[in-house]
C-alpha positions as CSV (number, residue, x, y, z in Angstrom):
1,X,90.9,117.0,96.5
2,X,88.7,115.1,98.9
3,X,89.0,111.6,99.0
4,X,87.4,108.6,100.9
5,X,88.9,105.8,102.2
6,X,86.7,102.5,102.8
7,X,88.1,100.7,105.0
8,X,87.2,99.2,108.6
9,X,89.8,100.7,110.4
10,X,92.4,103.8,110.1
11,X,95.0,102.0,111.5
12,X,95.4,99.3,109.3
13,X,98.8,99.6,108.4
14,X,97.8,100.2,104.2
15,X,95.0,102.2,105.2
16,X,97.1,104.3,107.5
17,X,99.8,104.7,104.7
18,X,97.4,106.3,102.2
19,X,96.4,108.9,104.4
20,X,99.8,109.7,105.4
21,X,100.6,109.9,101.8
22,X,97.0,111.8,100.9
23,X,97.3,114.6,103.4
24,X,101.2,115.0,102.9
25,X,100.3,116.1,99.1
26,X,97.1,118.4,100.6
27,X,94.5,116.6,100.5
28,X,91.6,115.9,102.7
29,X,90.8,112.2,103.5
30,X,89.0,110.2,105.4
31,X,88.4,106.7,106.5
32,X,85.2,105.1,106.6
33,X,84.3,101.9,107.8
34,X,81.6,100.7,104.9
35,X,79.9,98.4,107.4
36,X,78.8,101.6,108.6
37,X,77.8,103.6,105.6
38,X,74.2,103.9,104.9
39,X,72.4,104.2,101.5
40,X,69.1,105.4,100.8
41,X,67.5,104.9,97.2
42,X,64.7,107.6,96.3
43,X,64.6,106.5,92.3
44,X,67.3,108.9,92.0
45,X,71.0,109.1,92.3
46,X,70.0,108.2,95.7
47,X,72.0,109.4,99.2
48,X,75.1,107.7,101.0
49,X,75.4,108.5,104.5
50,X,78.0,107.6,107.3
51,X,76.6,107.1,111.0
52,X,73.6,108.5,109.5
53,X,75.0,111.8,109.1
54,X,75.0,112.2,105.6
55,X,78.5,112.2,103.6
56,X,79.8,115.2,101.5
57,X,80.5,115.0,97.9
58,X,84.1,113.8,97.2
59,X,86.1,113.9,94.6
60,X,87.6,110.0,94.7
61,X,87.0,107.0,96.6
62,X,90.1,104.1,97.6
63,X,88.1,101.0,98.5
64,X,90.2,98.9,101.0
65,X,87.7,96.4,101.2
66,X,88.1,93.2,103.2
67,X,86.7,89.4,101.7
68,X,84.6,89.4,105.1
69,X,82.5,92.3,104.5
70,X,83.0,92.1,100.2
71,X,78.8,91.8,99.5
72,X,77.7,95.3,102.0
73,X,81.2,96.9,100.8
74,X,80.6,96.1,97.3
75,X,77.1,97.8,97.3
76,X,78.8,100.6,99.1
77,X,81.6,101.3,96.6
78,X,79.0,100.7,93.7
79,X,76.5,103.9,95.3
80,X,79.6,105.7,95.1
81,X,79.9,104.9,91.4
82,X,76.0,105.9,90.8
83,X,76.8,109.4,92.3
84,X,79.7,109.6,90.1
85,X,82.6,109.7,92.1
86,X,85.8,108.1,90.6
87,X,86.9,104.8,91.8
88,X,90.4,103.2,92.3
89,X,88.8,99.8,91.3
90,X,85.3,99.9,90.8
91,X,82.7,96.9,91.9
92,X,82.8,95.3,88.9
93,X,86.8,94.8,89.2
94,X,86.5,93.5,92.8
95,X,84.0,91.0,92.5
96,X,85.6,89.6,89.4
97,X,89.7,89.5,90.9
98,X,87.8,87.8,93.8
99,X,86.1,84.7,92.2
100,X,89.3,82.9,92.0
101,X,87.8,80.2,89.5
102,X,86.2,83.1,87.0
103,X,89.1,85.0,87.2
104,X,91.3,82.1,85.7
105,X,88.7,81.6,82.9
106,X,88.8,85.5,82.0
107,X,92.8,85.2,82.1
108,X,92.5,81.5,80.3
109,X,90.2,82.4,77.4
110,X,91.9,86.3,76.9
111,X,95.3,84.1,76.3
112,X,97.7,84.7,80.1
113,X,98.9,81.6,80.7
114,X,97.3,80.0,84.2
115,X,98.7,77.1,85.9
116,X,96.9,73.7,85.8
117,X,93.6,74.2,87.6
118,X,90.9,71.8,88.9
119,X,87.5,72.4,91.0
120,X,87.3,69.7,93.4
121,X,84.0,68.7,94.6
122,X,84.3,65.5,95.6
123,X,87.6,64.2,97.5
124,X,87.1,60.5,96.4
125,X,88.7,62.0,93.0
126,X,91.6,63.0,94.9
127,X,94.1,61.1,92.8
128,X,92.4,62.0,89.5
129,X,92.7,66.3,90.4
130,X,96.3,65.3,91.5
131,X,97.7,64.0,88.4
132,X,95.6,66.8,86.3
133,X,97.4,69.9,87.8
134,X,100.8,67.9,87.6
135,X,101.0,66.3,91.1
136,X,101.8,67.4,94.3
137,X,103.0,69.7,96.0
138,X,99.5,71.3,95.0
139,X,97.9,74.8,96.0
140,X,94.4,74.5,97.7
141,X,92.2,77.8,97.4
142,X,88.8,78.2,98.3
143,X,86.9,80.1,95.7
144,X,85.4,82.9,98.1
145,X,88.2,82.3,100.7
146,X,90.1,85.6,102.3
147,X,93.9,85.7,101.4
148,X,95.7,85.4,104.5
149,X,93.2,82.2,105.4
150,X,92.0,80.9,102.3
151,X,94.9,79.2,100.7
152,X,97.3,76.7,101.6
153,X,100.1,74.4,100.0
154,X,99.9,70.3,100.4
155,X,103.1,68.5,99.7
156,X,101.8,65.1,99.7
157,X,98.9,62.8,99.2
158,X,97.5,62.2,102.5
159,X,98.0,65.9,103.4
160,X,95.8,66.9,100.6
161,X,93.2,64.2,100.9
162,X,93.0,65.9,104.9
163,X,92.3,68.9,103.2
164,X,89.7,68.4,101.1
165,X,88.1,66.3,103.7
166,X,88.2,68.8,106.1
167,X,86.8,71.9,103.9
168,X,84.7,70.3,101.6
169,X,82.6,68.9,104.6
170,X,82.4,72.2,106.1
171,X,80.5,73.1,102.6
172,X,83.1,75.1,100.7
173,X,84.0,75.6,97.2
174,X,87.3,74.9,96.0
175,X,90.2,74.7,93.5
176,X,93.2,72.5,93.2
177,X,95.9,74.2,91.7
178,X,99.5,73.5,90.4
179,X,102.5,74.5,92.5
180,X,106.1,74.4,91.8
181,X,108.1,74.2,94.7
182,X,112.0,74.4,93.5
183,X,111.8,74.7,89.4
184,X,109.8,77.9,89.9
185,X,109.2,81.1,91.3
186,X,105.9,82.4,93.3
187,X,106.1,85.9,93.0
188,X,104.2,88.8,93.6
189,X,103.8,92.1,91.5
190,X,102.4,96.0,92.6
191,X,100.4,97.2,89.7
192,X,99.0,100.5,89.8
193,X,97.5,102.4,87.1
194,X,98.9,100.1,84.4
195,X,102.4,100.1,85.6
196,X,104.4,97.5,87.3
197,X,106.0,99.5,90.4
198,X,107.3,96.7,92.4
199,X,108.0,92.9,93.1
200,X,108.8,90.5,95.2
201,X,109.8,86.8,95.4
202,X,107.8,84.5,98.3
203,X,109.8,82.2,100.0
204,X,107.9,79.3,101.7
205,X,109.2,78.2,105.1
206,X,110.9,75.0,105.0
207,X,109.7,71.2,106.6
208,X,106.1,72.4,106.8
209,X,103.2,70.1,104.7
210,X,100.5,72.7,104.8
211,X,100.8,76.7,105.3
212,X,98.7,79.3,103.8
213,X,101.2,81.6,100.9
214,X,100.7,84.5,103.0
215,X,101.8,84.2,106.4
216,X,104.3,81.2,105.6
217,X,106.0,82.7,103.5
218,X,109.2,85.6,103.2
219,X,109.5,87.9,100.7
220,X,112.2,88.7,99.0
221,X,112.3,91.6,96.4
222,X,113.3,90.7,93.0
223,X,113.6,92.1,89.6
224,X,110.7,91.7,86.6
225,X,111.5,89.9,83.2
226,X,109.8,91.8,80.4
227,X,107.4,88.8,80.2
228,X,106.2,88.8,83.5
229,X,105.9,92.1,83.7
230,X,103.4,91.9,80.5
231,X,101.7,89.6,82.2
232,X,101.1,91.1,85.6
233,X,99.9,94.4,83.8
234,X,97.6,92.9,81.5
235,X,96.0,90.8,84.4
236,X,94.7,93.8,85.9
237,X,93.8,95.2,83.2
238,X,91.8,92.1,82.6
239,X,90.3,92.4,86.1
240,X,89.2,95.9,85.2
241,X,91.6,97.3,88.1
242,X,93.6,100.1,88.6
243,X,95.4,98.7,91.9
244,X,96.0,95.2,92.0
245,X,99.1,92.7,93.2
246,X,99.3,90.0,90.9
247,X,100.7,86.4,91.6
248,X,102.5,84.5,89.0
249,X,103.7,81.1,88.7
250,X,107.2,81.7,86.9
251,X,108.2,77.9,85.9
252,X,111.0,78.2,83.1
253,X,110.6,81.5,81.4
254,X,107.0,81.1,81.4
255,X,104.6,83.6,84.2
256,X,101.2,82.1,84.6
257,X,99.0,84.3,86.8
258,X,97.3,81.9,89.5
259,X,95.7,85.4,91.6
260,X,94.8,89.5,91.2
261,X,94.6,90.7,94.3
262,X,91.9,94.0,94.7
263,X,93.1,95.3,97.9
264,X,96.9,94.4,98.3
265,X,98.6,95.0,101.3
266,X,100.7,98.2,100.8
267,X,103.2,97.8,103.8
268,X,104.5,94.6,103.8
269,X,105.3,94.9,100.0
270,X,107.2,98.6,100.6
271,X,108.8,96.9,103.8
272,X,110.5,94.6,101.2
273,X,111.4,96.3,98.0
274,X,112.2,99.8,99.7
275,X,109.6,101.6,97.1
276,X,107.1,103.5,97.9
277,X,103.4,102.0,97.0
278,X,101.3,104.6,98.9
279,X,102.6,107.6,96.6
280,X,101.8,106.1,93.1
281,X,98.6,105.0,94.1
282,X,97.2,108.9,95.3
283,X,99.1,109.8,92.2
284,X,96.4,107.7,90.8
285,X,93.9,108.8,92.7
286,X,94.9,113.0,91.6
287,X,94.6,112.0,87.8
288,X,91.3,110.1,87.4
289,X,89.9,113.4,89.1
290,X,91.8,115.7,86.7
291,X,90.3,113.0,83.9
292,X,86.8,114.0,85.4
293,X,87.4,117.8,85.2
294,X,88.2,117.5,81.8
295,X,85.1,115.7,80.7
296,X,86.4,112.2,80.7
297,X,83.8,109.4,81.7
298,X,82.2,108.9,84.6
299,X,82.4,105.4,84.5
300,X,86.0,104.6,86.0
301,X,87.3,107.9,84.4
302,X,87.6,106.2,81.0
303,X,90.8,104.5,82.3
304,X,91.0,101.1,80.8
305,X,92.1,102.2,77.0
306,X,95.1,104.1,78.9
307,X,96.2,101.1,81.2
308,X,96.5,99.4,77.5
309,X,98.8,101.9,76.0
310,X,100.7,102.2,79.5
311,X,101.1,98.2,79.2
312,X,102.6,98.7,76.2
313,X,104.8,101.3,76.7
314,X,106.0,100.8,80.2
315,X,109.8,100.1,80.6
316,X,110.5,101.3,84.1
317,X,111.9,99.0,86.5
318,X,110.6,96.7,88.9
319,X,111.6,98.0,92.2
320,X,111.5,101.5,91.2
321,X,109.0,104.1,89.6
C-alpha cells in the first residue's frame, strides 16, 4: 500500500510515529508538506503535484494538518478526495471538528450533551456570559484558534474581563465556555475508526489564573465509563471523522463533549496510557483500501454506517485495543 502523509514536517513526533508504524507493516509512505503541493484543474479529475514534480497515485492519504495552514491543506486533502484516494478524515470532517461554535450546535441539536456555551462579542456583557455558562472558572476558546494557543482557563472576574479585552480588540471570534475545576473531570479520548482506544485525564497546574488546556496541563491515563465512551465515539462520528481525540466535560456521571480534535497528537497520548495509537490508525488506513478494492464508495470508503455499528458494539477497554 502506498500512503501519503500531509504533514509539514517528518519529524513531528505524530508524523514521525506513523511512518515508523506504516513501513514496519510494508508499506511505502511519505510525507508531504501540503504548503507545498500543487494542483492543477483541467475540467477533469485534475493533477496534484509535489515540488512540481507530479505525485504518484496512492492508495490512502493521513492528513496531519495544522490550524495555520487549515484553508491551502484543506483544498489539498479535498484534490485528493476528487481523484479518489481514501481519506482518514476527509475535508468535510476537518472543517467542521474545527469551527468550535458549529461543532457544538451539530453535537447540541444531534442530542451529546455540551457544556454551557456563550459567543462573546462584546466584553461589556462580561457579567451576563459569566452567570450563563455557570460562573467562573470559565474556558475561553477562540473559534478558529490552534489547540495548543487558542484556549485558556480564567478563574476569576477580572482575569476574564483581561481576556476578552485583550482578544476581542485584536478582532477575534470567541466562546465562553463552562469549566469545572474540582467536581469534574477534563478528559481526553483516542478515537479511531469508531472505537475508543485510549484515555486520559488532564490535570491543570495548580495557583495559575490563565493557562491554555494543552500545555498547562498533565495527563494522567484513566479508564472510560460506558457513557463517556458513547459519547466520545458518537462525536466523531458526528464530525464525520475517522481519527479524532475527543474532550469531554465529565461533571457527575454526565460527559458533555466541549472539542473533536482532527489531528490529535499521537505521542503525548501513547506517552501516557502505554497504548499504541500509531498501529490502530494504519490499521485504519489498510481497511478503507481493502473497502475500495472491493467496490465500496469512493467517498470516504463508505465508512460512516460501520463507525455506527462499531459504536454500538464496542466493549473493549479504554487503555487497551
Amino acid at each position: 500500500m502506498r500512503l501519503y502523509i500531509l504533514s509539514r514536517s517528518e519529524t513531528i513526533p505524530s508524523t514521525k510515529r506513523l511512518v515508523e508504524v506504516a513501513k514496519a507493516r510494508g508499506h511505502k509512505a511519505r510525507v508531504l508538506d501540503p504548503l507545498k503541493v500543487e494542483i492543477a484543474l483541467d475540467g477533469n479529475a485534475g493533477q496534484i503535484f509535489y515540488k512540481r514534480q507530479k505525485l504518484a497515485a496512492c492508495d490512502v492519504v493521513i492528513p496531519r494538518i495544522a490550524q495555520s495552514v487549515n484553508v491551502y491543506g484543506l483544498a489539498v486533502l479535498n484534490q485528493f478526495a476528487n481523484a479518489g484516494v481514501a481519506l482518514m478524515n476527509d475535508a468535510n470532517g476537518i472543517g467542521q471538528a474545527r469551527n468550535k461554535m458549529r461543532a457544538l450546535q451539530l453535537l447540541s441539536a444531534s442530542g451529546i450533551a455540551v457544556p454551557a456555551t456563550v459567543l462573546a462579542r462584546d466584553p461589556k456583557d462580561i457579567k451576563a456570559m459569566v452567570n450563563l455558562v455557570g460562573g467562573v472558572p470559565v474556558v475561553v476558546k477562540l473559534l478558529q484558534g490552534q489547540e495548543k494557543t487558542g484556549v485558556m482557563v480564567c478563574e476569576t472576574l477580572q482575569s476574564l474581563e483581561a481576556a476578552l479585552e485583550a482578544v476581542l480588540g485584536l478582532g477575534h471570534q470567541i466562546i465562553v465556555q463552562q469549566y469545572v475545576k474540582k467536581t469534574g473531570q477534563d478528559l481526553r479520548v483516542f478515537v479511531v475508526g469508531g472505537r475508543a482506544l485510549a484515555a486520559v485525564r488532564r490535570i491543570p497546574r495548580p495557583g495559575r489564573l490563565a493557562h491554555t488546556l494543552l500545555r498547562g496541563a498533565r495527563l494522567e491515563k484513566t479508564t472510560l465509563t460506558e457513557a463517556q465512551r458513547r459519547a466520545a465515539v458518537e462525536a466523531t462520528r458526528l464530525m464525520g471523522l475517522e481519527v479524532a481525540a475527543v474532550d469531554l466535560l465529565d461533571v457527575r456521571g454526565t460527559p458533555k463533549v466541549f472539542e473533536v480534535n482532527a489531528s490529535p497528537a499521537i505521542a503525548p497520548m501513547e506517552a501516557a496510557t502505554g497504548v499504541d495509537l500509531a498501529t490502530p490508525i494504519i490499521e485504519r488506513a489498510e481497511a478503507l483500501v481493502a473497502q475500495r478494492g472491493k467496490g465500496g464508495s469512493r467517498r470516504r470508503s463508505g465508512s460512516a454506517s460501520k463507525v455506527v455499528a462499531s459504536a454500538r458494539t464496542d466493549r473493549a477497554p479504554a487503555n487497551g485495543r
